[in-house]
The first five atom37 places (N, CA, C, CB, O) and aatype in JSON, in Angstrom:
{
  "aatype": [20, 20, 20, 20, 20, 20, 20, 20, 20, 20, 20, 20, 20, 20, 20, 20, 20, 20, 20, 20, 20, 20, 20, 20, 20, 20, 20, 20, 20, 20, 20, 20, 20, 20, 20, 20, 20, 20, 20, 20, 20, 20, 20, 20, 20, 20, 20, 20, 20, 20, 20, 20, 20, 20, 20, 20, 20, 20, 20, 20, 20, 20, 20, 20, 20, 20, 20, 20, 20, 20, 20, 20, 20, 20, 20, 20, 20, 20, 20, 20, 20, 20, 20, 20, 20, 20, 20, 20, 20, 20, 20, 20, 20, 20, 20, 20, 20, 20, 20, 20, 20, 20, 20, 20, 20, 20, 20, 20, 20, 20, 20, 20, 20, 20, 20, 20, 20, 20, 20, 20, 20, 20, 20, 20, 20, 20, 20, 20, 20, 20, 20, 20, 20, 20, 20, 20],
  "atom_mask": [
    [1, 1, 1, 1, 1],
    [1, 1, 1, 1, 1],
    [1, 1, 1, 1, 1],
    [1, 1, 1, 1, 1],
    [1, 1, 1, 1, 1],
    [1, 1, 1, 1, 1],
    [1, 1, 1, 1, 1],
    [1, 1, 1, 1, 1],
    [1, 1, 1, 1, 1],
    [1, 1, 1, 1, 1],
    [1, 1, 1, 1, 1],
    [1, 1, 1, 1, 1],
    [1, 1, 1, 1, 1],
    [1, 1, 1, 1, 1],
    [1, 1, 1, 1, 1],
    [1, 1, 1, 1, 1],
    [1, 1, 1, 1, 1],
    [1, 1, 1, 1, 1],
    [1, 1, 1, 1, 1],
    [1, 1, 1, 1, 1],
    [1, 1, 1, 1, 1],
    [1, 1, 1, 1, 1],
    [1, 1, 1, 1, 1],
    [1, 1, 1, 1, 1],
    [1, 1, 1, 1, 1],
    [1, 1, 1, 1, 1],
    [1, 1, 1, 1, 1],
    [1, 1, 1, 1, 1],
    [1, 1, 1, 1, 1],
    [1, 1, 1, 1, 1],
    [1, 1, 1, 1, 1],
    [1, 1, 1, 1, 1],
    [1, 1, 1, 1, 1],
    [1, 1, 1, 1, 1],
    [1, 1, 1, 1, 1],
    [1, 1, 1, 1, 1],
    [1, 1, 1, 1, 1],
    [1, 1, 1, 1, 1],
    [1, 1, 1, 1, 1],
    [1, 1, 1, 1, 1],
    [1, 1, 1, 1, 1],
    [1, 1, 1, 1, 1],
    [1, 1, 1, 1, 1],
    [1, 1, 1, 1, 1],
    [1, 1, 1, 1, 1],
    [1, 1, 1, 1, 1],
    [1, 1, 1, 1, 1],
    [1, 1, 1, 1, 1],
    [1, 1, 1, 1, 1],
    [1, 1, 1, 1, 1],
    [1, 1, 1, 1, 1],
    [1, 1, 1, 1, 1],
    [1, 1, 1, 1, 1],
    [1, 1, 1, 1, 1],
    [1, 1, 1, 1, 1],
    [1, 1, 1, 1, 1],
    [1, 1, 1, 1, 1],
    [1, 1, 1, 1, 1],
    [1, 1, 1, 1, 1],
    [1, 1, 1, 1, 1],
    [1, 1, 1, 1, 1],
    [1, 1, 1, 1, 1],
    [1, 1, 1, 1, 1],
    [1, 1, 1, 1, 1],
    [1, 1, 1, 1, 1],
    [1, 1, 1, 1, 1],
    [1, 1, 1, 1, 1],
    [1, 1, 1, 1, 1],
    [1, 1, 1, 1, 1],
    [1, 1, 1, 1, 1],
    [1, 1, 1, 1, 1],
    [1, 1, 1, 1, 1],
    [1, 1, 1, 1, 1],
    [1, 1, 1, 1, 1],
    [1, 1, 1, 1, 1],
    [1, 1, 1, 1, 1],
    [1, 1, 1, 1, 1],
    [1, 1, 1, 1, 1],
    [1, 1, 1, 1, 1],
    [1, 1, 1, 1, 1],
    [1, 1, 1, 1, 1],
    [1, 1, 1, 1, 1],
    [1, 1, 1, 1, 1],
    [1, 1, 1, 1, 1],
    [1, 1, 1, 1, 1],
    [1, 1, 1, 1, 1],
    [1, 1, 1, 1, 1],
    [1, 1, 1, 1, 1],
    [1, 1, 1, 1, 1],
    [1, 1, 1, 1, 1],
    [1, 1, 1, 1, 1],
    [1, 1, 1, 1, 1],
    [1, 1, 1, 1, 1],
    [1, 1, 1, 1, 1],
    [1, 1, 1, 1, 1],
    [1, 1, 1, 1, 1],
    [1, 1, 1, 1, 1],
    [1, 1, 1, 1, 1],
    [1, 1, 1, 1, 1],
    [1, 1, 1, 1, 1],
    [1, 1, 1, 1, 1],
    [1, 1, 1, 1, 1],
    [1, 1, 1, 1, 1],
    [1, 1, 1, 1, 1],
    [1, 1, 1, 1, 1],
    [1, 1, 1, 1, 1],
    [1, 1, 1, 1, 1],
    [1, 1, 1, 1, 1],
    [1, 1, 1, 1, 1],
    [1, 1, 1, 1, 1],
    [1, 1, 1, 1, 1],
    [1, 1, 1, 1, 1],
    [1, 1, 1, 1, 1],
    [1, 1, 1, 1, 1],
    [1, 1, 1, 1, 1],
    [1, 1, 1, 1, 1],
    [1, 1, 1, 1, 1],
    [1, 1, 1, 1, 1],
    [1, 1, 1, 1, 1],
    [1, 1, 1, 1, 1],
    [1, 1, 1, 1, 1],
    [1, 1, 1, 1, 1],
    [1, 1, 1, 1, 1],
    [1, 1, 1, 1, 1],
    [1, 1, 1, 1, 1],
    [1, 1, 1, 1, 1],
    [1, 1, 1, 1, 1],
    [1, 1, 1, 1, 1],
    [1, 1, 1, 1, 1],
    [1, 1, 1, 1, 1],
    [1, 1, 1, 1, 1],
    [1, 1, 1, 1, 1],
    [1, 1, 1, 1, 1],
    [1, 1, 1, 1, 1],
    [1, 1, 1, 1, 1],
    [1, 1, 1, 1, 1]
  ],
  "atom_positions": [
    [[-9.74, 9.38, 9.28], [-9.02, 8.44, 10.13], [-8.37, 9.24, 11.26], [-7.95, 7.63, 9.31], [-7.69, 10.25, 11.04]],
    [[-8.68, 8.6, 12.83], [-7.97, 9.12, 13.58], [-6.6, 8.72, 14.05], [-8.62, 9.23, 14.34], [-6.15, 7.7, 13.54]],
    [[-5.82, 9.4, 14.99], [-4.53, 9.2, 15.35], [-4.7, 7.31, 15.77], [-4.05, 10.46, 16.77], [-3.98, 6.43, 15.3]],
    [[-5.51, 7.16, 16.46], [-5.69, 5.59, 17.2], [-5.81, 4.72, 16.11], [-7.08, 5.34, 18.22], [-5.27, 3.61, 16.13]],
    [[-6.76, 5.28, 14.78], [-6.53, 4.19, 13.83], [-5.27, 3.76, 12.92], [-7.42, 4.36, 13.04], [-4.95, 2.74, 12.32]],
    [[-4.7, 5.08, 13.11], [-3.37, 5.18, 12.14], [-2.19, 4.57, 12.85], [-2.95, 6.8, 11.74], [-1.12, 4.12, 12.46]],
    [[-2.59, 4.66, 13.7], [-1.45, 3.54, 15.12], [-1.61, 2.41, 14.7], [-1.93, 3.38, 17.02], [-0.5, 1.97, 14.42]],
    [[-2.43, 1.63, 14.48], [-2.94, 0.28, 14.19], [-2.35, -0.43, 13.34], [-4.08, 0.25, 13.8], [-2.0, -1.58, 13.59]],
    [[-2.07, 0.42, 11.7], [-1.5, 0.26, 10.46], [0.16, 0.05, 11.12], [-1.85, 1.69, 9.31], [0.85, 0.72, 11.89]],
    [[0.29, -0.81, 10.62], [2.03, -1.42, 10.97], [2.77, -0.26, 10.11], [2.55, -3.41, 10.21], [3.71, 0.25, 10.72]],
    [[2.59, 0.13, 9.1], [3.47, 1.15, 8.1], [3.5, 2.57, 9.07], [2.54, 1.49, 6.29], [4.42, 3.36, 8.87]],
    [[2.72, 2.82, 9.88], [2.61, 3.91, 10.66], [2.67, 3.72, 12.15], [1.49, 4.52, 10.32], [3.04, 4.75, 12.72]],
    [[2.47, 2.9, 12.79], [2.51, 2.4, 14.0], [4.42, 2.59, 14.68], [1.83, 0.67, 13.77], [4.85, 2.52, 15.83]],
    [[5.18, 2.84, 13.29], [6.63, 2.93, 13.98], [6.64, 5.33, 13.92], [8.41, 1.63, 12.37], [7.43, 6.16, 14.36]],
    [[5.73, 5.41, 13.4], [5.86, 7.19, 13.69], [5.5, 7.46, 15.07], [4.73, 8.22, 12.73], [5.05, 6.54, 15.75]],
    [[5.61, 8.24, 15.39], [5.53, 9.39, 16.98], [4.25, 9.67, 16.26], [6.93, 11.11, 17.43], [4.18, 9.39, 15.06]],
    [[2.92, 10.36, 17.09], [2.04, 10.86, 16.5], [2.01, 12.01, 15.88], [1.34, 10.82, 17.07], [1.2, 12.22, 14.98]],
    [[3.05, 13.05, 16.37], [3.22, 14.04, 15.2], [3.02, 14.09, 13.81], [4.19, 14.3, 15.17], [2.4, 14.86, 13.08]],
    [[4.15, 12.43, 13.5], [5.04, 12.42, 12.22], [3.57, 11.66, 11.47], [6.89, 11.35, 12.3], [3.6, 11.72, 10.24]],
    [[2.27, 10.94, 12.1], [1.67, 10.22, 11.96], [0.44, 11.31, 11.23], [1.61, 9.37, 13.16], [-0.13, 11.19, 10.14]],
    [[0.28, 12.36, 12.26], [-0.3, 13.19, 11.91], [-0.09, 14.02, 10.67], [-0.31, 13.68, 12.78], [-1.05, 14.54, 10.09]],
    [[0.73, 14.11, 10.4], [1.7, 14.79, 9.17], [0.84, 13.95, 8.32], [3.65, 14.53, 9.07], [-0.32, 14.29, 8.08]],
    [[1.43, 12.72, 7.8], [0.75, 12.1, 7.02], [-0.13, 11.74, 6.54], [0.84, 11.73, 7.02], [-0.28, 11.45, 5.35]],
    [[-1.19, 11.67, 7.77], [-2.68, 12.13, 7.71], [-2.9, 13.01, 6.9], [-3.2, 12.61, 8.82], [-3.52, 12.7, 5.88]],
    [[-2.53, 14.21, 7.07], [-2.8, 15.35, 6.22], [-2.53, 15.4, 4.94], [-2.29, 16.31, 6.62], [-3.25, 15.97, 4.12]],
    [[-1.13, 14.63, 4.58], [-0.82, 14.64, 3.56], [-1.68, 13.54, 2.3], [0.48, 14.5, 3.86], [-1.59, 13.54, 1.07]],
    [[-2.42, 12.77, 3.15], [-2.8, 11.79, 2.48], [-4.16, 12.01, 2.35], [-2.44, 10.6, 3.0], [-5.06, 12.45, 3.07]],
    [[-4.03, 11.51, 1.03], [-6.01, 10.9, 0.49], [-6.94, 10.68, 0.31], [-6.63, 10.58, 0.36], [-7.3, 11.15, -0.76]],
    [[-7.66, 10.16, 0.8], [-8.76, 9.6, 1.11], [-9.41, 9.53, -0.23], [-9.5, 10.3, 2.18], [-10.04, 10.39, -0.85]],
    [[-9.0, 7.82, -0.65], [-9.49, 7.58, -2.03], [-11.23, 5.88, -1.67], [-7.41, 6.87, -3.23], [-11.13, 4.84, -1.02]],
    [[-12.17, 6.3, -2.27], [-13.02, 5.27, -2.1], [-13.41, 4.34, -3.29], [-14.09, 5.81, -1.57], [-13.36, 4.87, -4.4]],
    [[-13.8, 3.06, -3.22], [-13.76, 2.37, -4.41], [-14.7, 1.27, -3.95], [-12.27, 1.92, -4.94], [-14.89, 0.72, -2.86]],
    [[-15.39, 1.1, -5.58], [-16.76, -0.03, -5.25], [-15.94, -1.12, -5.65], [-18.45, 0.07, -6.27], [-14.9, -1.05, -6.31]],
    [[-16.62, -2.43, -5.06], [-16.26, -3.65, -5.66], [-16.39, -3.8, -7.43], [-17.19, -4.68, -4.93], [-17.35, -3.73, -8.2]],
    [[-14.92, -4.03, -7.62], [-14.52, -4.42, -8.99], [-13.96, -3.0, -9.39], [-15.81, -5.06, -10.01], [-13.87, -3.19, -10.6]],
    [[-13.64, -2.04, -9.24], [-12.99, -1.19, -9.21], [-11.61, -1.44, -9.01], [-13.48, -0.52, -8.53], [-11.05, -1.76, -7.97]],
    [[-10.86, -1.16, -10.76], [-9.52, -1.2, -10.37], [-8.96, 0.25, -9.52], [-8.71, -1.48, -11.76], [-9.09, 1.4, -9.94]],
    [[-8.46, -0.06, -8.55], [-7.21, 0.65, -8.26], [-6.14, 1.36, -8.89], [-6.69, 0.03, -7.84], [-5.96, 2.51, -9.3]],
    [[-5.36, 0.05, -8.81], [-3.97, 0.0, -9.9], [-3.99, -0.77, -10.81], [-2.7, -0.36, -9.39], [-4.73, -1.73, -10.57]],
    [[-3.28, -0.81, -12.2], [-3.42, -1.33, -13.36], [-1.74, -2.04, -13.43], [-3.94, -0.1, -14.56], [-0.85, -1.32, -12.97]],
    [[-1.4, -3.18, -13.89], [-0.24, -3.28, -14.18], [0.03, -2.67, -15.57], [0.1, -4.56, -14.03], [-0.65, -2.52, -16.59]],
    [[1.2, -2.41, -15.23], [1.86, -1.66, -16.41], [1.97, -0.21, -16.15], [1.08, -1.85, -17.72], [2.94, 0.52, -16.35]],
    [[0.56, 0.14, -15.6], [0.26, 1.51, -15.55], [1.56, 2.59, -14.73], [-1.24, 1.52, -14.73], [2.14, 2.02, -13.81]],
    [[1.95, 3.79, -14.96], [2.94, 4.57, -14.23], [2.65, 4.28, -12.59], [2.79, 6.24, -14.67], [1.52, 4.01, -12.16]],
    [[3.87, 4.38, -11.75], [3.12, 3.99, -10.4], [3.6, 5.87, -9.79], [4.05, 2.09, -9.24], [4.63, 6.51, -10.01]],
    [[2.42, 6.23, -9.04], [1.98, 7.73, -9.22], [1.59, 7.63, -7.4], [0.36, 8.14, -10.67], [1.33, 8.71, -6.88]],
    [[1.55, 6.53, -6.6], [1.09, 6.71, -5.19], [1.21, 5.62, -4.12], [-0.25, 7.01, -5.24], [0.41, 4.68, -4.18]],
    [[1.98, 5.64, -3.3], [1.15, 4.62, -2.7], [-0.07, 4.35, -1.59], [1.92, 4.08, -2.36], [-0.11, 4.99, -0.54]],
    [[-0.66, 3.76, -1.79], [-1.81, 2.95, -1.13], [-1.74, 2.12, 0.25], [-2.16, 1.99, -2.09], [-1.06, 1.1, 0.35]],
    [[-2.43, 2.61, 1.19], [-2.81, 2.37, 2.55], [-4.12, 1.61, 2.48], [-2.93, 3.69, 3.37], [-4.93, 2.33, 1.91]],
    [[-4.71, 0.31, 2.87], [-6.09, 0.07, 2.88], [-6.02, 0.47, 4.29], [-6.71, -1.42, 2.45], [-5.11, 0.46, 5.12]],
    [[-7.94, 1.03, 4.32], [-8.12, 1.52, 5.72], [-9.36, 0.53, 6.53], [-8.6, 3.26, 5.62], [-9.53, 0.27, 7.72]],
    [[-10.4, -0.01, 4.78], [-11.01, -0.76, 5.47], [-11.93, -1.3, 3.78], [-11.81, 0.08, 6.97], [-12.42, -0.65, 2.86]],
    [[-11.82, -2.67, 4.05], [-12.34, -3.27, 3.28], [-11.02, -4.69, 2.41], [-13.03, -1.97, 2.43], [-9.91, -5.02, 2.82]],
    [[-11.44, -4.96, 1.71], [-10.41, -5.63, 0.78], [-10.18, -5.61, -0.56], [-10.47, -6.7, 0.88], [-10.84, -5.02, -1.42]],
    [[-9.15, -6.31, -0.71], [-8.68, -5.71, -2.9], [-7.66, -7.27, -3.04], [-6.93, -3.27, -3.3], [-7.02, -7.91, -2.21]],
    [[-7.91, -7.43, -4.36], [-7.27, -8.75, -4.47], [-5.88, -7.96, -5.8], [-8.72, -10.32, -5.16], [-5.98, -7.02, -6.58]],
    [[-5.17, -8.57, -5.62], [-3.7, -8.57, -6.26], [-4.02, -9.81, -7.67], [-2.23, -9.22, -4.81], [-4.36, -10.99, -7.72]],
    [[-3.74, -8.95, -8.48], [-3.72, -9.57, -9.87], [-2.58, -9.57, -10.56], [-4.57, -9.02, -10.7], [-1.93, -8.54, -10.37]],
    [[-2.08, -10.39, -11.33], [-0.63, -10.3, -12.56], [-0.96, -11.47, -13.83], [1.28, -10.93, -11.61], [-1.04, -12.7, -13.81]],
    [[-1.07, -10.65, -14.73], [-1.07, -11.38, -16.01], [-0.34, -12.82, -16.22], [-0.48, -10.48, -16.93], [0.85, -12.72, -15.91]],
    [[-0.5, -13.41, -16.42], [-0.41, -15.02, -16.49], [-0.69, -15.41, -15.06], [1.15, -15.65, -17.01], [-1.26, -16.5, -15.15]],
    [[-0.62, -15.2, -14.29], [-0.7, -16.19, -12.54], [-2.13, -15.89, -12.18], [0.54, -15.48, -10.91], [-2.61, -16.76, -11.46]],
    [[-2.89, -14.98, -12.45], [-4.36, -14.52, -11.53], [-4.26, -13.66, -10.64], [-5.01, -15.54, -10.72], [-3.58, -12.63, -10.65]],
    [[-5.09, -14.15, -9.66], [-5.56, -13.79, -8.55], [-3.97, -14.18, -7.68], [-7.12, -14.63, -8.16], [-3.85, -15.4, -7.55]],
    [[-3.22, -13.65, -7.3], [-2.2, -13.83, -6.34], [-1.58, -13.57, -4.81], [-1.64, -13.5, -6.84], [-0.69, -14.05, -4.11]],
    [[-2.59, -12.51, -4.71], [-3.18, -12.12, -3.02], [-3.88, -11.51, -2.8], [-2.59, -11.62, -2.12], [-4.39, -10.81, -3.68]],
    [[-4.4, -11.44, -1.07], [-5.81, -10.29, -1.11], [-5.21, -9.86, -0.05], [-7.65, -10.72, -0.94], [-4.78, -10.56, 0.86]],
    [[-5.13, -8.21, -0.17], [-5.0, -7.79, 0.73], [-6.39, -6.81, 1.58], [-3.87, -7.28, 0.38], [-7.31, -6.25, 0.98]],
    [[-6.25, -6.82, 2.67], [-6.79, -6.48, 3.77], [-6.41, -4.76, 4.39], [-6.32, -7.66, 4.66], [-5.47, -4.12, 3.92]],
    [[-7.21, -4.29, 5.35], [-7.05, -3.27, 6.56], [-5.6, -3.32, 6.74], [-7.89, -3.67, 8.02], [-5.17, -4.43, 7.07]],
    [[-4.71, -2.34, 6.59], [-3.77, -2.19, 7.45], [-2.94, -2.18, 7.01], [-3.65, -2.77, 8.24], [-1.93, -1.63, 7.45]],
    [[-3.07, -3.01, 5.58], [-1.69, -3.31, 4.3], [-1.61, -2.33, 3.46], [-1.82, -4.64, 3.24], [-2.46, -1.45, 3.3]],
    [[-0.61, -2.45, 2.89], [-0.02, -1.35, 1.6], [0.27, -1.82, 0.6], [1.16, -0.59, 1.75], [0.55, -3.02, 0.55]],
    [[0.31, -0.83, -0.78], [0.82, -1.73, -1.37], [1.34, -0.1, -3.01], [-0.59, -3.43, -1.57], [0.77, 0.99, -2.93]],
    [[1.93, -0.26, -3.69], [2.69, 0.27, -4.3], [3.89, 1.21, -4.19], [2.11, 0.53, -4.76], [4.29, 2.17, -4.85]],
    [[4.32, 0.56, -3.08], [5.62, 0.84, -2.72], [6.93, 0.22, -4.04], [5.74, 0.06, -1.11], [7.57, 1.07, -4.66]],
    [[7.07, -0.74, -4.22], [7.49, -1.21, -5.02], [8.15, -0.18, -6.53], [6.47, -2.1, -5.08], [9.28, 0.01, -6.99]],
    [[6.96, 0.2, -6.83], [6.84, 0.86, -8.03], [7.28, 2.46, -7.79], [5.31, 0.67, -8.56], [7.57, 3.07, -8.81]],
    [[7.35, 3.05, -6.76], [7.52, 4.08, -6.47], [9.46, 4.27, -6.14], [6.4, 4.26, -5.33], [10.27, 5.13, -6.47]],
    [[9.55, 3.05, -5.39], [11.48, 2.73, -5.0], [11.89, 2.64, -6.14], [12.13, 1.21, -4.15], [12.86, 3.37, -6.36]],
    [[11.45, 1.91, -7.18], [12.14, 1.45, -8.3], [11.44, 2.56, -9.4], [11.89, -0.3, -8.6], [11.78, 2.25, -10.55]],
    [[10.95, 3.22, -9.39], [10.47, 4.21, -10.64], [10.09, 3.1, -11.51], [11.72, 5.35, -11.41], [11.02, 2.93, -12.31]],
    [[9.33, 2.41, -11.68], [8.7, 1.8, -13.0], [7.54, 1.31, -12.74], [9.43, 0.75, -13.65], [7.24, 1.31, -11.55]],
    [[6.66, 0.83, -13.59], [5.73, 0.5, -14.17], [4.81, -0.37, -12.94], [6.23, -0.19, -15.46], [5.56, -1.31, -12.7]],
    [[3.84, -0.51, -12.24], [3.32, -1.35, -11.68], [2.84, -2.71, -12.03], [2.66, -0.82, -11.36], [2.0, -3.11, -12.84]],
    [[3.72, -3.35, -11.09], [3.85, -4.79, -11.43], [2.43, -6.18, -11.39], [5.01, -5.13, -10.34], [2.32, -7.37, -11.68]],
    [[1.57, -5.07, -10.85], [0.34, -6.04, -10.74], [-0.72, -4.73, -10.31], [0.53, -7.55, -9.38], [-0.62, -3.68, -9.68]],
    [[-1.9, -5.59, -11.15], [-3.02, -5.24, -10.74], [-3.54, -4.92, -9.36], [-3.58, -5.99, -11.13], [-3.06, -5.71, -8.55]],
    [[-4.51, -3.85, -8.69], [-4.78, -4.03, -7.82], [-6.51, -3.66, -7.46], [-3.77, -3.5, -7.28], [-6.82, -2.53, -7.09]],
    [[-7.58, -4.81, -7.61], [-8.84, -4.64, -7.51], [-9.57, -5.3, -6.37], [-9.31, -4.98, -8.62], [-9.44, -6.35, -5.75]],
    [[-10.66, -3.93, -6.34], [-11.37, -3.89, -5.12], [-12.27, -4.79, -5.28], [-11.91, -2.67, -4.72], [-13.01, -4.87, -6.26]],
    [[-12.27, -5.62, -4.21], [-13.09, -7.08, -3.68], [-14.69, -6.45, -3.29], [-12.16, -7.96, -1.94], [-15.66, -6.86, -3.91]],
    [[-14.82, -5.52, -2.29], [-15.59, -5.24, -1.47], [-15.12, -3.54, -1.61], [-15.43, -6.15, -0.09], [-14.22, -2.98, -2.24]],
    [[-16.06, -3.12, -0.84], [-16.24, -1.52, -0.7], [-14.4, -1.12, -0.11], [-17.85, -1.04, 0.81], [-13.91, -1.51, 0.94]],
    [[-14.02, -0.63, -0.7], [-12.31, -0.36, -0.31], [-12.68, 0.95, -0.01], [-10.89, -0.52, -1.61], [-13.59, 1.52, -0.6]],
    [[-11.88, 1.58, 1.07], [-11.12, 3.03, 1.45], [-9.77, 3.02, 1.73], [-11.66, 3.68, 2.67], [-9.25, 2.36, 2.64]],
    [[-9.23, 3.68, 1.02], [-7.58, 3.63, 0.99], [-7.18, 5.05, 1.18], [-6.89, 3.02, -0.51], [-7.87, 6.02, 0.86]],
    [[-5.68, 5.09, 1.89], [-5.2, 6.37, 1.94], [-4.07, 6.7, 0.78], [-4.68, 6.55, 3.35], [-3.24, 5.81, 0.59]],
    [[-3.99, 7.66, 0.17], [-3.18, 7.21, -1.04], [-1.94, 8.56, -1.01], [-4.34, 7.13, -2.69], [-2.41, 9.63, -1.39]],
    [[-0.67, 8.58, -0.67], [0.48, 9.51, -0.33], [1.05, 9.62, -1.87], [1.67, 8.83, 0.92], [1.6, 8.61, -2.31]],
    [[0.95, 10.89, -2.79], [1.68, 10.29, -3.63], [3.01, 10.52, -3.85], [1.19, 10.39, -4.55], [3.49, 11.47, -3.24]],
    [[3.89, 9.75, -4.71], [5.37, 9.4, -4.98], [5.92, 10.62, -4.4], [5.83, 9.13, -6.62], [7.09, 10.43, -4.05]],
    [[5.48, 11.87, -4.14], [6.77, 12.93, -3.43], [6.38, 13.14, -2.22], [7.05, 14.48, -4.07], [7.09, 13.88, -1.53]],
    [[5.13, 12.54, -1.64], [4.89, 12.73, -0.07], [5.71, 11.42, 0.51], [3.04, 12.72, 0.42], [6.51, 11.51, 1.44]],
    [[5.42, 10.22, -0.13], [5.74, 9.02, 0.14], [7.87, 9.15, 0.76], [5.24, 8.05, -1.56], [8.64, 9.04, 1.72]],
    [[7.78, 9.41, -0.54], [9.52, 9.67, -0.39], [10.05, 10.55, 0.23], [10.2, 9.92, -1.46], [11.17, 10.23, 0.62]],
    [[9.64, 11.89, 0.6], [9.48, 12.59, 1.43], [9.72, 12.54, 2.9], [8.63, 12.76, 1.2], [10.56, 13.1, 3.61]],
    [[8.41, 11.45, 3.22], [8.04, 10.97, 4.61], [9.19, 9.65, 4.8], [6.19, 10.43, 4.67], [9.86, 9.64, 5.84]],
    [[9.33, 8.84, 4.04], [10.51, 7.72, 4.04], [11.97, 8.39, 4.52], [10.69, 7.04, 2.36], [12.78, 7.93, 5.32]],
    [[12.04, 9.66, 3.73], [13.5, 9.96, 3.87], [13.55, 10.67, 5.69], [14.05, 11.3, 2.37], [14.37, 10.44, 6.58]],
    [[12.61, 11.33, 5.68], [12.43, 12.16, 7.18], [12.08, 11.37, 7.71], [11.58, 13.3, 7.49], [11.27, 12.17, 8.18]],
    [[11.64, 9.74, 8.56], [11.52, 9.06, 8.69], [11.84, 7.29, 8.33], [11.0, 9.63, 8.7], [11.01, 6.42, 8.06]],
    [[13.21, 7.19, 8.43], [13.6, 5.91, 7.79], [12.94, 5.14, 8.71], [15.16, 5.57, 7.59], [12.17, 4.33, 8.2]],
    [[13.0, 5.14, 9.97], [12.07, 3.5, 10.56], [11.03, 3.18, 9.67], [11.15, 3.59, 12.18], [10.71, 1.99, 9.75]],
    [[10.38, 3.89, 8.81], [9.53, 3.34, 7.96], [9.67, 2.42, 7.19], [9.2, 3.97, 7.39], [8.71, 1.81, 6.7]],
    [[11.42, 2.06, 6.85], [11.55, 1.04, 5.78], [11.18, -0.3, 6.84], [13.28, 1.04, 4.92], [10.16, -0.93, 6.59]],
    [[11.88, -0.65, 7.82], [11.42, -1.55, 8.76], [10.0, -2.61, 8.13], [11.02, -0.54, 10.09], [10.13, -3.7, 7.58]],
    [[8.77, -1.93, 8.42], [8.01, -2.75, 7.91], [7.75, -2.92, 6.94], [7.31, -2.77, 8.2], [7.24, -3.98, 6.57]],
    [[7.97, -1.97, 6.19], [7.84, -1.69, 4.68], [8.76, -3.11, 4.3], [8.57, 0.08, 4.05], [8.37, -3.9, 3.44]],
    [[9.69, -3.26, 4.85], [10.94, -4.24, 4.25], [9.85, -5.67, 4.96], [13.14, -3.89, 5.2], [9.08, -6.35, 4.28]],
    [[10.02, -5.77, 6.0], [8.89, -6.89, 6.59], [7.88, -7.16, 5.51], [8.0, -6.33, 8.0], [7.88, -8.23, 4.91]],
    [[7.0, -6.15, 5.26], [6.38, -7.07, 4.02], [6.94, -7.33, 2.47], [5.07, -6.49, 3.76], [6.74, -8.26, 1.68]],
    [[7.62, -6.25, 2.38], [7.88, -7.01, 0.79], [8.66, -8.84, 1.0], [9.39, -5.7, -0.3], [8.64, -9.84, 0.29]],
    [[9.14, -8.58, 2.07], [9.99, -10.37, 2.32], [8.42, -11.14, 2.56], [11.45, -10.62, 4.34], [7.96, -11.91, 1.72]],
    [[7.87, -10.88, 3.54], [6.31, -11.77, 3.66], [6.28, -12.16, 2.09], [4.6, -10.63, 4.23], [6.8, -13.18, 1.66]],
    [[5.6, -11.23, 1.33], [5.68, -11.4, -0.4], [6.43, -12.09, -1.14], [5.93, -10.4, -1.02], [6.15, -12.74, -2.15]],
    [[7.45, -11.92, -0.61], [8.58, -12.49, -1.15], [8.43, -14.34, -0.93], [9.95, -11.73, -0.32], [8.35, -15.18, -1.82]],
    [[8.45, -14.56, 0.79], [8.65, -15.57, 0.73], [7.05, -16.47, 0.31], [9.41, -15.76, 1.98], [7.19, -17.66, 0.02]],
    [[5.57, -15.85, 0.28], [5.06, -16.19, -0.06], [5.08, -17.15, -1.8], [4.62, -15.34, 0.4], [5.08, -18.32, -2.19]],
    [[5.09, -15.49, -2.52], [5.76, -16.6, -3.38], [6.36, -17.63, -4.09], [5.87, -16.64, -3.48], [6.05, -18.43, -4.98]],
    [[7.3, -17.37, -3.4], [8.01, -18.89, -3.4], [7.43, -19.96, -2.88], [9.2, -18.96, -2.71], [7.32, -20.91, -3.65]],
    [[6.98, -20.1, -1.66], [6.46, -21.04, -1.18], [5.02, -21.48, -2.14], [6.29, -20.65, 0.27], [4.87, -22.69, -2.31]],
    [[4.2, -20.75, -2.64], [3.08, -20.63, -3.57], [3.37, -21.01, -4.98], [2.58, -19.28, -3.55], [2.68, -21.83, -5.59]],
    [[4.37, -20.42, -5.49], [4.76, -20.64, -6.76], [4.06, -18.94, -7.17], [4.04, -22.29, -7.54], [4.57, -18.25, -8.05]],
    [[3.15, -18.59, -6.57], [1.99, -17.33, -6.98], [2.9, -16.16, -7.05], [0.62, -16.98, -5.73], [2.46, -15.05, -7.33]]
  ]
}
């Protein structure tokens, strides 16, 4: 992934390209076939996850299928702020590439960079108010 694509991603789009670049490096590059879990609920949460291109649907025991996320989104942040257990499933729909920072780059880059909570906070409320409105 280049600097122009990593601009794109709202979770990175608030770094300078330096700080963007940093992260680049620090991160991942994890690939996954359709039906390939990701993340497991329950499972320790150990990274979080950047999609770069493709999609993954959001699973939780009793509700289903509860969202799909897309290019550009993140997602185990959650589990990493709060140190516990991942709260939902996370499986690949289609051919997924994800960038994956784990729990001491993540926190790391958050603390040397707080504008990061910004969107980070923007979506967990999206989520948030989805829910509710869904019941999901």
């Amino acid at each position: 992934m280049d600097d122009e694509q990593a601009a794109s991603i709202p979770l990175l789009a608030v770094l300078d390209k330096r700080a963007r670049q940093n992260v680049l490096r620090q991160a991942h590059t994890l690939q996954y076939a359709p039906g390939d879990a990701v993340v497991r609920e329950g499972d320790p949460a150990s990274r979080l996850y950047i999609i770069v291109s493709g999609r993954a649907r959001v699973e939780q025991s009793g509700a289903g299928n509860v969202a799909t996320l897309g290019p550009g989104q993140f997602f185990g942040e959650l589990g990493l702020i709060e140190q516990h257990g991942r709260t939902a499933s996370v499986v690949a729909d289609t051919e997924l590439e994800c960038l994956a920072l784990s729990a001491w780059e993540f926190k790391a880059t958050l603390r040397e960079h707080p504008e990061m909570a910004v969107p980070m906070l923007e979506a967990i409320i999206a989520r948030l108010h989805r829910k509710e409105h869904h019941g999901s």
